[in-house]
N, C-alpha and C positions, 0 to 999 in steps of 0.2 A: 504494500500500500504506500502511495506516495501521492503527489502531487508537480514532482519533478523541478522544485526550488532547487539552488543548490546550498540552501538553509536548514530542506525541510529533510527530516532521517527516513529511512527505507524502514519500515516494519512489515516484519512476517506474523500475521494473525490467524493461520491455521494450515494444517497440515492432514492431507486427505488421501487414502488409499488409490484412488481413482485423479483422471485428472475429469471425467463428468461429473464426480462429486464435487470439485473443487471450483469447476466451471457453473455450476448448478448455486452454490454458494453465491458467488461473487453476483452472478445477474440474479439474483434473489435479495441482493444486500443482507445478507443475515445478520443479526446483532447489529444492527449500524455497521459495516463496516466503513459505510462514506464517511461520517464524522461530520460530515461537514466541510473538510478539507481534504480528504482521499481521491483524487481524481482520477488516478490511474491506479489498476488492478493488474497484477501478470500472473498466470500459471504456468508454475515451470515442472516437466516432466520431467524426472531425472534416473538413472540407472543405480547401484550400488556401486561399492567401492569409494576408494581413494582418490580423490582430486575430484569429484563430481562435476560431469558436464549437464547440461541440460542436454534432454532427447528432443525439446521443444517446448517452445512460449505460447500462450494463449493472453494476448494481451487486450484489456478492456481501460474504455473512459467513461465515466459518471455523465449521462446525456442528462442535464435540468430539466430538460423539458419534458422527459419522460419516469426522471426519478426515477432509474436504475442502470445498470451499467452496460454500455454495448460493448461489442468485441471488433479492434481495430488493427491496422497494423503496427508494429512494433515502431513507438517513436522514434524518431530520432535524434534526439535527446541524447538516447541510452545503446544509438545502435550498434555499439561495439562494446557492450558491458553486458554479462550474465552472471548467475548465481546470486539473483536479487533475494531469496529465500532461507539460502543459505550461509552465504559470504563469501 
């Protein structure tokens, strides 16, 4: 969760067996996760082991005008930075 300041910190607010579950969360906002200030959402599918890469991003923006999150392409902003979930 972020907003993509480069004031505002990267928070991971959950962690989900599936990336449909996770994707299912985020365009649901569960718990607030907009806050308010959460603009951008990303799910990252990752494999096990050591040095974890992402298998893939599902990245979302908070639409206001529909109050809830759609799925976009990966800003670019961030487009050469991954492991937002994890570090």
């Amino acid at each position: 969760m972020t907003n993509l300041r480069p004031d505002h910190e990267l928070r991971c607010v959950g962690w989900f067996k599936t990336v449909i579950e996770a994707s299912l969360t985020i365009k649901g906002n569960y718990c607030d996760i907009w806050e308010g200030d959460n603009n951008y959402a990303v799910v990252e599918e990752f494999s096990f082991g050591l040095y974890p890469h992402p298998i893939r991003e599902i990245w979302f923006k908070w639409d206001k005008d529909k109050g809830q999150y759609a799925e976009i392409e990966k800003p670019k902003e961030v487009a050469n930075l991954i492991n937002f979930g994890i570090g």
